[in-house]
SERO-4910 file (N, C-alpha, C, O; in steps of 0.05 Angstrom, whole numbers):
BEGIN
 pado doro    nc1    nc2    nc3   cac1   cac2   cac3    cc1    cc2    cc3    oc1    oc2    oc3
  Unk    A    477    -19   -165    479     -9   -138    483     21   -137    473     37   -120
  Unk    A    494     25   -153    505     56   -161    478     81   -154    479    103   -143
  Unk    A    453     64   -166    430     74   -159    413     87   -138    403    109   -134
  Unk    A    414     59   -122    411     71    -95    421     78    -68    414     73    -45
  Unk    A    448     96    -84    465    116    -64    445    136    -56    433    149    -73
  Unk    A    439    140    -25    433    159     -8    457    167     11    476    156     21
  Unk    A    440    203     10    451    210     37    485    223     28    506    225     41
  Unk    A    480    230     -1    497    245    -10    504    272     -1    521    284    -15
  Unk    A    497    280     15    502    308     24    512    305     54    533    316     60
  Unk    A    498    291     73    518    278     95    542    269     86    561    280     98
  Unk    A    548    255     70    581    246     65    592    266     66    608    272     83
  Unk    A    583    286     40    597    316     36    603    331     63    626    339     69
  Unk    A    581    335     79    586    358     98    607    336    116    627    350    120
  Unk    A    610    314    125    625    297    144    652    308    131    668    322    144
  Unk    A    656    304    112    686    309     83    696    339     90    718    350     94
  Unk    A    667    349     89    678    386     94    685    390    129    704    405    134
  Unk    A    673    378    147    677    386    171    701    375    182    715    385    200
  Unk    A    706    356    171    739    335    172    766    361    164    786    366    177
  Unk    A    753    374    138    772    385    124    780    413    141    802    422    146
  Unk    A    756    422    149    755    448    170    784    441    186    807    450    184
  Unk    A    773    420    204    784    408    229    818    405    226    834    402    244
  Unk    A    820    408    194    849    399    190    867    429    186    889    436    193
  Unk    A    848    441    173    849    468    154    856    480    184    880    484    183
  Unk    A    850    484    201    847    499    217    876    491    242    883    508    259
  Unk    A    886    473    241    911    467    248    943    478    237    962    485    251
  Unk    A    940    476    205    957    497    188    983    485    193   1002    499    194
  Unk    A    985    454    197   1011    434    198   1008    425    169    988    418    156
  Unk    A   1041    428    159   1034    411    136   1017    391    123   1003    387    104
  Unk    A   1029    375    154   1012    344    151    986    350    154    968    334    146
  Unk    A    979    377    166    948    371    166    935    382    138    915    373    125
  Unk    A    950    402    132    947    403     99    943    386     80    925    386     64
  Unk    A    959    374     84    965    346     64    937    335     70    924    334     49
  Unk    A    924    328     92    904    315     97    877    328     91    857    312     91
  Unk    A    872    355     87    859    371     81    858    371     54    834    370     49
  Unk    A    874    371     27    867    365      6    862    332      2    854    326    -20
  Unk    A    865    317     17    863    292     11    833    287     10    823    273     -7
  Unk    A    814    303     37    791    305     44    773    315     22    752    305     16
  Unk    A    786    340      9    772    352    -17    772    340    -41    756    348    -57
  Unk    A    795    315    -49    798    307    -64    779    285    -68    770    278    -90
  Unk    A    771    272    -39    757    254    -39    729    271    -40    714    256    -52
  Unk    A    717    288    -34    691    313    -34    685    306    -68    665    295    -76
  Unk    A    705    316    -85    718    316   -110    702    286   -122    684    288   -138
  Unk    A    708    269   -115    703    247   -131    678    238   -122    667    225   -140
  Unk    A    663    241    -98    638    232    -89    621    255   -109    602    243   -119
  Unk    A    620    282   -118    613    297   -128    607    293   -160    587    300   -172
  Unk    A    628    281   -169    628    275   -197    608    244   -193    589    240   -208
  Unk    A    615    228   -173    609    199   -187    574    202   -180    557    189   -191
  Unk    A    569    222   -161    540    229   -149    525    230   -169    506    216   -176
  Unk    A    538    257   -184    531    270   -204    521    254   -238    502    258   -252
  Unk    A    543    236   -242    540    215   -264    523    192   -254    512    182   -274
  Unk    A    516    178   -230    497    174   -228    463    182   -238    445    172   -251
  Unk    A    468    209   -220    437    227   -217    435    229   -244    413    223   -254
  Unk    A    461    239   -268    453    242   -295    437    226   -308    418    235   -320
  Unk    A    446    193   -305    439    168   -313    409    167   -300    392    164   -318
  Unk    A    400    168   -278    377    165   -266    356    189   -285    335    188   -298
  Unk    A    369    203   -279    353    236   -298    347    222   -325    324    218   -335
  Unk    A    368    215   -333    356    211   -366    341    189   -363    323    189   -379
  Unk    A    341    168   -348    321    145   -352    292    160   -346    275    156   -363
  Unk    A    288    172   -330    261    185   -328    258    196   -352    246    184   -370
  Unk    A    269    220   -357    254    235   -381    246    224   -401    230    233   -417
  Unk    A    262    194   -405    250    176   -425    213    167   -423    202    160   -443
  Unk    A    202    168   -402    176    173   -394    160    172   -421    171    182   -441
  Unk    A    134    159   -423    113    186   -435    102    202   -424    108    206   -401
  Unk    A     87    214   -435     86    237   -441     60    250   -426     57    275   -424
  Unk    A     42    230   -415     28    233   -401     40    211   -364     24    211   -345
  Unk    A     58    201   -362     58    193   -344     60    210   -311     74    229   -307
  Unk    A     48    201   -297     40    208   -270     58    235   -265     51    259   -267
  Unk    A     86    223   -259    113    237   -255    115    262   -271    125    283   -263
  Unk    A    106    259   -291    109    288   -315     82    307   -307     79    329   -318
  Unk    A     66    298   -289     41    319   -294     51    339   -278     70    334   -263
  Unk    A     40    366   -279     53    381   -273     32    395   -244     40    411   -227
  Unk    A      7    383   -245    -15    390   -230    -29    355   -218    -29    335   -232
  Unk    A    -37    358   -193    -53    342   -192    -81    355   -174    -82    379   -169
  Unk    A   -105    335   -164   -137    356   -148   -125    365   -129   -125    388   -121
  Unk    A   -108    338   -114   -102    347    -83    -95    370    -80   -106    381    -61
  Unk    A    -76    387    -93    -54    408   -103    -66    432   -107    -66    452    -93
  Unk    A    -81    425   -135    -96    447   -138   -112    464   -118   -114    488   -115
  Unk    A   -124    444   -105   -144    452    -73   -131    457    -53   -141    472    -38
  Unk    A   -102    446    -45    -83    449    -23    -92    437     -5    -94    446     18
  Unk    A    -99    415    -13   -101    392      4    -83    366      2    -91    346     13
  Unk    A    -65    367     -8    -48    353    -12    -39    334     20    -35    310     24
  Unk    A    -37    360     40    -33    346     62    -55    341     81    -52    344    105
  Unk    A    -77    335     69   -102    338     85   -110    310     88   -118    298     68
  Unk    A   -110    297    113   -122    269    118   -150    260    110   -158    237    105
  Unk    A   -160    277    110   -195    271    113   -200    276     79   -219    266     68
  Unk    A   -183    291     64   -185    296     36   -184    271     20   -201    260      5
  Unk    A   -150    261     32   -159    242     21   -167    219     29   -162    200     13
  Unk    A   -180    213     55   -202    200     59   -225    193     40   -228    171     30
  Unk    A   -241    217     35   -252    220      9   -255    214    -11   -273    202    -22
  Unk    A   -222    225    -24   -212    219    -46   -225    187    -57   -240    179    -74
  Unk    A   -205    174    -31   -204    143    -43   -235    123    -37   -243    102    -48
  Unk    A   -243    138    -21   -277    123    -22   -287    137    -47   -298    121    -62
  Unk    A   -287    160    -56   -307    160    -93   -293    152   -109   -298    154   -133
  Unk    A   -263    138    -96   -255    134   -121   -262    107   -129   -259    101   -152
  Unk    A   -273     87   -108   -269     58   -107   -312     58   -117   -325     38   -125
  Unk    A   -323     90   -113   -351     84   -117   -353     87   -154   -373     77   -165
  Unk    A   -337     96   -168   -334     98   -194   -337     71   -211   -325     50   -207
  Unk    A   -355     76   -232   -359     57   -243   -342     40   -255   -342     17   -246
  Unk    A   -320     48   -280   -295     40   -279   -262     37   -264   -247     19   -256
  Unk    A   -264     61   -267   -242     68   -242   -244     54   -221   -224     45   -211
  Unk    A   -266     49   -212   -268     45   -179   -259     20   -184   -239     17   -170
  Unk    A   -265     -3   -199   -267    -30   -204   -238    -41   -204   -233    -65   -200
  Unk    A   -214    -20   -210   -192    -27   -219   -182    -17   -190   -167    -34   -180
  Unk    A   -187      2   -177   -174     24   -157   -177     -5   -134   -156    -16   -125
  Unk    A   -204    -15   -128   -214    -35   -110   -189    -62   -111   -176    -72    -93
  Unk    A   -190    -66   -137   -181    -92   -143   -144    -94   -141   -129   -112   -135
  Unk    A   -142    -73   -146   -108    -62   -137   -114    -60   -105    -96    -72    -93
  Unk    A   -134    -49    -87   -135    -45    -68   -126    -70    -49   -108    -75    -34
  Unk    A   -155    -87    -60   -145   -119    -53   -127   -133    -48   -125   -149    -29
  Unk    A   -104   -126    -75    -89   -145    -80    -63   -133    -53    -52   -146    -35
  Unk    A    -63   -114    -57    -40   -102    -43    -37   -108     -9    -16   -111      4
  Unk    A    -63   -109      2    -77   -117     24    -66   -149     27    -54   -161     44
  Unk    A    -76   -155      5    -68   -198      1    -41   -201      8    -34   -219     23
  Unk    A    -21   -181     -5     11   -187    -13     23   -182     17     46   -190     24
  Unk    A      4   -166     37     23   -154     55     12   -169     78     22   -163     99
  Unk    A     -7   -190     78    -17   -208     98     -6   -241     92     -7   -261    106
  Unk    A      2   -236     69      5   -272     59     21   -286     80     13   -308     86
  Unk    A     43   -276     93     56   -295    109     58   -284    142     76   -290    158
  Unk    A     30   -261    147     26   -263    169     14   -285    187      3   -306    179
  Unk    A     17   -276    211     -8   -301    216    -15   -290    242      0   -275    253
  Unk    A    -38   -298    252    -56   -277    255    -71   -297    278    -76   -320    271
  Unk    A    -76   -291    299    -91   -303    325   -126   -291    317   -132   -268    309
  Unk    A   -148   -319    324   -157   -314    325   -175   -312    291   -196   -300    289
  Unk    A   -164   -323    272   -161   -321    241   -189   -325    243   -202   -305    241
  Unk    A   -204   -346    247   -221   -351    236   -244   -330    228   -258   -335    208
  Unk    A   -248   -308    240   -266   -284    237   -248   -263    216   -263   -246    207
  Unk    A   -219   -260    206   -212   -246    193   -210   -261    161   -211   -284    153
  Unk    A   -206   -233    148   -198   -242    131   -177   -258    114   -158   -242    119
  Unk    A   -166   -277     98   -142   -277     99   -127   -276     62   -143   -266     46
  Unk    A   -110   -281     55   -102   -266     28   -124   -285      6   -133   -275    -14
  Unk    A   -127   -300     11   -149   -317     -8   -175   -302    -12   -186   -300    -34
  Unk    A   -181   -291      8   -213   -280     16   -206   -250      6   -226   -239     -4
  Unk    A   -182   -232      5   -174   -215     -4   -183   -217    -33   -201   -204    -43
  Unk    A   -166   -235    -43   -167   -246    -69   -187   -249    -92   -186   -246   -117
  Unk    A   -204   -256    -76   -229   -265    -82   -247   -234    -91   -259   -231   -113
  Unk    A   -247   -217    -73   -261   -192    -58   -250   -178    -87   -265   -162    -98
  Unk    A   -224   -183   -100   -214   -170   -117   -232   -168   -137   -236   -145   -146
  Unk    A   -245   -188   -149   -253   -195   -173   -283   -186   -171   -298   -189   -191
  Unk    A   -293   -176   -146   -313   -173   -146   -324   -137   -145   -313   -118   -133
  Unk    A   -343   -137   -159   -350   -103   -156   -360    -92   -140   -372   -111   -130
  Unk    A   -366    -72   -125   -366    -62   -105   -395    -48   -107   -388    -37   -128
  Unk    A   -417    -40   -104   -431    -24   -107   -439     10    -84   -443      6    -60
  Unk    A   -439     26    -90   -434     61    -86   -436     54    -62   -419     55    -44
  Unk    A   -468     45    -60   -475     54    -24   -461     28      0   -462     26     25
  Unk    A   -452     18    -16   -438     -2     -1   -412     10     13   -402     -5     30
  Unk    A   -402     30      9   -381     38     12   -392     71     23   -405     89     12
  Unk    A   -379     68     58   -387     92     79   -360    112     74   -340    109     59
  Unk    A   -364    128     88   -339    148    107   -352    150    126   -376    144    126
  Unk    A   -335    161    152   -348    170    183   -361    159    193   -375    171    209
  Unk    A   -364    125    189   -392    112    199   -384    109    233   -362    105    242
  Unk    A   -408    112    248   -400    114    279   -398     74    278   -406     55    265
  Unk    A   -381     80    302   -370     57    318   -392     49    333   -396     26    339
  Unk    A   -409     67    342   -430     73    374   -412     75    400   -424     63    419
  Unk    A   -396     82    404   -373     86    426   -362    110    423   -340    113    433
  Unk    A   -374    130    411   -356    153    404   -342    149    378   -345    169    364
  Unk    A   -329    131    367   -307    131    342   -323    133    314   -347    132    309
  Unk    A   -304    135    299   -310    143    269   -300    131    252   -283    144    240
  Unk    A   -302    115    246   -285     98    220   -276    109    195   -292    126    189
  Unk    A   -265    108    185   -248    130    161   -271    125    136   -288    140    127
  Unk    A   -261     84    127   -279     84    104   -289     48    108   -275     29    114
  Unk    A   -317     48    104   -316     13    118   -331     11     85   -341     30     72
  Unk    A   -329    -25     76   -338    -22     55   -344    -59     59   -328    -75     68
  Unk    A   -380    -64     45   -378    -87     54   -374   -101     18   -376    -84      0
  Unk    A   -366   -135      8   -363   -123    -16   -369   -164    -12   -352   -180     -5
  Unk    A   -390   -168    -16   -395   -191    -16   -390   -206     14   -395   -192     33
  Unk    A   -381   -229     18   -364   -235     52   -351   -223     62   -346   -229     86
  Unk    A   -339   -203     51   -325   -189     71   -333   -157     78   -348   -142     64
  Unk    A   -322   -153     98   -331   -132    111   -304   -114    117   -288   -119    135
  Unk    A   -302    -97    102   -272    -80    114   -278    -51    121   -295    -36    113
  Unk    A   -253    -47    142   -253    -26    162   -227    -10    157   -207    -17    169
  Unk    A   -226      9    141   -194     20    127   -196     51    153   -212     68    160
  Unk    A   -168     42    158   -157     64    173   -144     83    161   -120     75    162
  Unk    A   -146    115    145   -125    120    129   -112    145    149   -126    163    159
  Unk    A    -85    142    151    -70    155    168    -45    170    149    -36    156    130
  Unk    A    -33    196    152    -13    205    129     -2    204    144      9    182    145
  Unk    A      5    223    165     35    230    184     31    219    203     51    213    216
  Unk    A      6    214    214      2    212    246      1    176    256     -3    161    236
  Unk    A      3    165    274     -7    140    283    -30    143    300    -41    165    301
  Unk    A    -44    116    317    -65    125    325    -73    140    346    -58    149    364
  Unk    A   -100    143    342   -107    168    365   -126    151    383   -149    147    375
  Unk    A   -119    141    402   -123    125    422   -145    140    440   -145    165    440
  Unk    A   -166    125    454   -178    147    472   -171    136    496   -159    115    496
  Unk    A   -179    149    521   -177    135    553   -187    107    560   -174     91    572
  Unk    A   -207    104    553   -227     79    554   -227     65    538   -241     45    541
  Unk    A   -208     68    506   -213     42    486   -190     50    472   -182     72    479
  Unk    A   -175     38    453   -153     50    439   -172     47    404   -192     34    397
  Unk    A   -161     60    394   -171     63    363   -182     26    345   -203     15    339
  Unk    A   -158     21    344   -162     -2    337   -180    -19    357   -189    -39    346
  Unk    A   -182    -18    368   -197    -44    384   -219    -29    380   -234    -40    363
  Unk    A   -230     -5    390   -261      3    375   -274     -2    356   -298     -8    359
  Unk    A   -260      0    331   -261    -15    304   -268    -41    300   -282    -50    282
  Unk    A   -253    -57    324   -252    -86    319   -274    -94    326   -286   -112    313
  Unk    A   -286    -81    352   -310    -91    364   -327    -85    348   -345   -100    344
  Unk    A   -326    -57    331   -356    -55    315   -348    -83    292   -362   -103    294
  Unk    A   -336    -83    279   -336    -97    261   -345   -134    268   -359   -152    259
  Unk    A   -332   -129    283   -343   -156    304   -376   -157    308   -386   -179    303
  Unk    A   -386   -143    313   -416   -135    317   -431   -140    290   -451   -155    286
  Unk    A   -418   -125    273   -435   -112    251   -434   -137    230   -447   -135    209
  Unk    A   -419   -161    235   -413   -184    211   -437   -200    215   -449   -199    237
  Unk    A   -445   -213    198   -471   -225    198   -459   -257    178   -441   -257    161
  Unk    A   -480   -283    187   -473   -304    176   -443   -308    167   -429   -309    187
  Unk    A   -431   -310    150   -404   -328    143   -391   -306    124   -378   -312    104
  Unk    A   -395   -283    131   -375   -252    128   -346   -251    147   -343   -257    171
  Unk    A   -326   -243    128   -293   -243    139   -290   -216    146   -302   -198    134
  Unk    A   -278   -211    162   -267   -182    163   -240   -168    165   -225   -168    185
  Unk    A   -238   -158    143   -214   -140    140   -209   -111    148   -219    -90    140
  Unk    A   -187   -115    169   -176    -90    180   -156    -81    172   -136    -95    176
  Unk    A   -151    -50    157   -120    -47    141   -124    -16    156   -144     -4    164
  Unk    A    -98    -12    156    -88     11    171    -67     23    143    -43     17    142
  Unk    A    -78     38    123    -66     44    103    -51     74    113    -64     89    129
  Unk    A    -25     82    104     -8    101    119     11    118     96     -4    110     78
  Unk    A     22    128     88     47    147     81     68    133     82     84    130     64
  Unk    A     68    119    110    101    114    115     91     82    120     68     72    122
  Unk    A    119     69    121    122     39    135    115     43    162    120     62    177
  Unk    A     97     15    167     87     15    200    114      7    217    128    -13    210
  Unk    A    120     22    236    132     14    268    124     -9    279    108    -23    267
  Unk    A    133    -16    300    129    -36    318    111    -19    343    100    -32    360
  Unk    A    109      9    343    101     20    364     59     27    346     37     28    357
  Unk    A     66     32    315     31     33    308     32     -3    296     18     -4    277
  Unk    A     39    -19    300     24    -42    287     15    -54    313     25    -54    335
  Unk    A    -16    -68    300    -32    -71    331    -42    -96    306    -47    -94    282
  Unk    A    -43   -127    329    -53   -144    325    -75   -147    295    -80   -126    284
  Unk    A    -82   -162    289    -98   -167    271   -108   -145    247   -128   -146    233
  Unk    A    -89   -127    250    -90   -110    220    -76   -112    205    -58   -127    212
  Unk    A    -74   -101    176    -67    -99    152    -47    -86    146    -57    -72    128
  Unk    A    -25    -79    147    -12    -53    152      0    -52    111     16    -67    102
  Unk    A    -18    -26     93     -4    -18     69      0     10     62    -14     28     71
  Unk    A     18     14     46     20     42     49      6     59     25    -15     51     15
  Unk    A     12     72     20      4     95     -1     15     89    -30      3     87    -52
  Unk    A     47     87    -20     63     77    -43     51     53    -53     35     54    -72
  Unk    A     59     31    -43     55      9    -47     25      8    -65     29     -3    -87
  Unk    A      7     13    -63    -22     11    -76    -14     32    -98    -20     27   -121
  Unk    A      1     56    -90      6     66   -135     13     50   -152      3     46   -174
  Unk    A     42     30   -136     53     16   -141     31     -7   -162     35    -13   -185
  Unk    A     13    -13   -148     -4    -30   -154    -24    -25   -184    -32    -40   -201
  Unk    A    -25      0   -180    -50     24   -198    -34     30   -220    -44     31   -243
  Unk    A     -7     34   -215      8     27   -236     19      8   -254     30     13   -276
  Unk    A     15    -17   -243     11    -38   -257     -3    -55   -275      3    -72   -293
  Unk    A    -32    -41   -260    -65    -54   -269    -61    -34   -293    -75    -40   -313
  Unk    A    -44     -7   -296    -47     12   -316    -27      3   -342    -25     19   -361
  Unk    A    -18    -11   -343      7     -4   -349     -2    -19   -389    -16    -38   -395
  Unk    A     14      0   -406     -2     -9   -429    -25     -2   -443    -31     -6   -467
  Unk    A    -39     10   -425    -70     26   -428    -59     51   -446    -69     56   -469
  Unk    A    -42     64   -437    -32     83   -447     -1     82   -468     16     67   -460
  Unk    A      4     96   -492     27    108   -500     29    143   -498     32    159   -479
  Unk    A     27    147   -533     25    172   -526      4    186   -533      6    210   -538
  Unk    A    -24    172   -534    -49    180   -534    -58    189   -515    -48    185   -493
  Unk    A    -86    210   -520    -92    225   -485   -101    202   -467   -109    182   -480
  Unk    A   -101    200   -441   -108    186   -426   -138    181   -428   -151    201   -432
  Unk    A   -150    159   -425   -181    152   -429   -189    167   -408   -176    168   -387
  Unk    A   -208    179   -411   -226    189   -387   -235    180   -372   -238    197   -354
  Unk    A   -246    155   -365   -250    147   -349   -229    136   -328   -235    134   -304
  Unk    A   -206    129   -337   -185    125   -321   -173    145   -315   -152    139   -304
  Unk    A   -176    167   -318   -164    199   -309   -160    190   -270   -140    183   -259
  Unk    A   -179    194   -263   -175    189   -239   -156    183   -220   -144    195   -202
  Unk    A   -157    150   -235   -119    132   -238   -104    148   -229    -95    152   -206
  Unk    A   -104    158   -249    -77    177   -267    -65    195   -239    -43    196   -227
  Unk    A    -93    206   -236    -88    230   -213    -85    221   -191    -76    238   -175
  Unk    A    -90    200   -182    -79    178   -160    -55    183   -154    -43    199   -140
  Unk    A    -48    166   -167    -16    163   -172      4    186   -179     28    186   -174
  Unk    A    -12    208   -193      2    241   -185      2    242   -154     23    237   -143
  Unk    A    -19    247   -138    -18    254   -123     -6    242   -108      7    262   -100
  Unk    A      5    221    -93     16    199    -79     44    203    -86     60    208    -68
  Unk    A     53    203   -111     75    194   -118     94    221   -119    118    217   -120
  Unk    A     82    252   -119     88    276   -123     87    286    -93    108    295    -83
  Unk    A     67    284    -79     58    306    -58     64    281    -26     77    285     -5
  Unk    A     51    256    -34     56    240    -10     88    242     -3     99    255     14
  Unk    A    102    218    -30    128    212    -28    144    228    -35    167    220    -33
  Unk    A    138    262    -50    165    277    -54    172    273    -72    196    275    -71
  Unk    A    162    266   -101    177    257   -127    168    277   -145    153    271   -164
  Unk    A    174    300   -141    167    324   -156    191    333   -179    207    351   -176
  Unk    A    188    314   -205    207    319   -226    214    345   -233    236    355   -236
  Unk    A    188    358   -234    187    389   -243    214    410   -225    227    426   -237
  Unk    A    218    406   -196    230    409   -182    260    396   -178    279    409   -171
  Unk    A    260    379   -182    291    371   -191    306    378   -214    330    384   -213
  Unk    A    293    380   -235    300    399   -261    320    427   -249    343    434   -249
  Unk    A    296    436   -240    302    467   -229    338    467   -213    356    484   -212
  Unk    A    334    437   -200    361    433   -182    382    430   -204    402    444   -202
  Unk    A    380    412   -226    391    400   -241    406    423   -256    430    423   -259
  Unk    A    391    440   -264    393    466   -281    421    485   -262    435    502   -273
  Unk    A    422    478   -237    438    492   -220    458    478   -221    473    479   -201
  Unk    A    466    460   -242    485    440   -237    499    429   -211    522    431   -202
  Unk    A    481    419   -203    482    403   -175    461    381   -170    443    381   -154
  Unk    A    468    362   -189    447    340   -188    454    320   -176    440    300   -175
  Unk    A    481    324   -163    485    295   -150    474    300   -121    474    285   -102
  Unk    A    462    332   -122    454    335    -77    430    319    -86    421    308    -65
  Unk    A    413    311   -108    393    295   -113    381    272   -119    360    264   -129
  Unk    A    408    262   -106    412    227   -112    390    218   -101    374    204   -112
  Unk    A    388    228    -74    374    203    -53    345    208    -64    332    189    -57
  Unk    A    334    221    -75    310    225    -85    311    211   -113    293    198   -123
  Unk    A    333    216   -124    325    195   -160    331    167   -149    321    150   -163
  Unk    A    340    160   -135    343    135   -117    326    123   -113    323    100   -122
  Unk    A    306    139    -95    276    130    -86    263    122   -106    252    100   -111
  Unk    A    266    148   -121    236    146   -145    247    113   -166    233     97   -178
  Unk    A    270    115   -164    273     94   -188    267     65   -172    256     47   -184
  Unk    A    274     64   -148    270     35   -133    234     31   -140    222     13   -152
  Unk    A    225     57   -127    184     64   -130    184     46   -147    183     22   -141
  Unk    A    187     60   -185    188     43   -204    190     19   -210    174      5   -222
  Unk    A    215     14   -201    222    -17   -210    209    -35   -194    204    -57   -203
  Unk    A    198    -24   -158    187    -46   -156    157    -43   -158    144    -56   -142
  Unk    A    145    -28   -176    120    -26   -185    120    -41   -212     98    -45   -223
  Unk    A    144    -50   -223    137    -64   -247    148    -92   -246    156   -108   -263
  Unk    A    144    -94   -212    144   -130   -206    178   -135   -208    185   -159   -207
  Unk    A    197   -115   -210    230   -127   -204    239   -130   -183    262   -138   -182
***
């Protein structure tokens, strides 16, 4: 449990503003209550701290090429890290790759399957459902099969649609923002209708609204997919896992690699290189709620 303490620096400042409040009265008793406040500052500081230590050293245990240790990833280098349409891109050549793509797809799938399994869904029979996911996994994808920007014919633009045997999918990729609705149609239902249109004989169709963050109740809209960014490293990290020790990474799985840099560094904020620097200032426990995160990421990327 010890682990995933957040929100270590709220406690502190609540501890310090208490202490002010007391400090500033100059009654014994409020004295007395004023070191009691620091004393307790005192022990949330140390136990923060031997935590964050314990979390710190489990990372650096790492190899040596893992995601977390790189010190660069493309998005970064280009400064597109926060660019929607980048990585738009990104993840359509990544799924057109001969190898890579095959693993990137098939993690894609699965993650899509895990987050629909105990939905349920009006209207099923035209969608897809985790079986048909499933299925889509094992299968390869070919280049031109897989768009960006394809028009709706209504004005809209679809991010990335990809047909891959029966199924037909329509990926929404969104970082910060939810949807951009127009006057006459809202986002999603544009989508739905083309997709609706465009299916032919005994084709399923899959709608995922892939995001940054966990979906709201205010962006989840009927009959989509809702996965995140995390969750699919999560996934990429799994399909990886073993491929590598401390040999260079295969080239052809480089890609992976840089996936999962980028997502796990620039999306979610897990910039090791940068906690060091904190760590070095001896103040590693203001960095709990972040070795927190990153270790939960982990553990539940390796199925715990």
């Amino acid at each position: 449990m010890e682990g995933r303490l957040t929100n270590v620096d709220k406690v502190l400042a609540a501890i310090q503003e208490v202490a002010g409040v007391v400090d500033a009265n100059r009654s014994k008793a409020w004295i007395e209550q004023a070191r009691a406040c620091e004393d307790v500052a005192q022990v949330v500081r140390r136990l923060g701290g031997a935590v964050a230590e314990r979390l710190s050293n489990e990372l650096s245990s790492f190899p040596i090429h893992d995601p977390l240790r790189m010190t660069w990833n493309p998005m970064r280098m280009l400064d597109r890290q926060d660019d929607e349409p980048a990585w738009t891109r990104w993840l359509a050549n990544l799924f057109r790759l001969p190898m890579a793509g095959t693993i990137a797809w098939s993690c894609f799938c699965k993650t899509v399957a895990a987050s629909i399994e105990s939905q349920t869904v009006e209207n099923g029979e035209w969608l897809a459902t985790p079986t048909d996911w499933m299925a889509a996994a094992e299968v390869a994808i070919q280049p031109h099969c897989i768009l960006t920007e394809r028009a709706t014919g209504d004005g809209g633009f679809m991010d990335i649609t990809v047909e891959s045997g029966k199924l037909l999918v329509v990926v929404e990729n969104k970082l910060w923002e939810g949807w951009h609705d127009r006057p006459d149609i809202s986002q999603d239902c544009s989508y739905k209708r083309w997709a609706r249109r465009a299916t032919t004989g005994d084709q399923r169709v899959g709608l995922v609204y892939l995001s940054a963050y966990e979906a709201d109740q205010e962006v989840q809209r009927r009959d989509w997919a809702f996965i995140t960014w995390a969750k699919l490293a999560q996934a990429l990290r799994r399909a990886l896992r073993g491929r590598f020790q401390e040999s260079p990474i295969q080239e052809a799985l480089a890609p992976l690699w840089h996936t999962i840099a980028g997502v796990e560094q620039d999306l979610l904020g897990f910039r090791l290189d940068a906690l060091m620097q904190d760590f070095s200032k001896g103040a590693s426990w203001r960095r709990l709620d972040v070795l927190a995160r990153i270790t939960n990421h982990l553990e539940e990327s390796d199925g715990e």
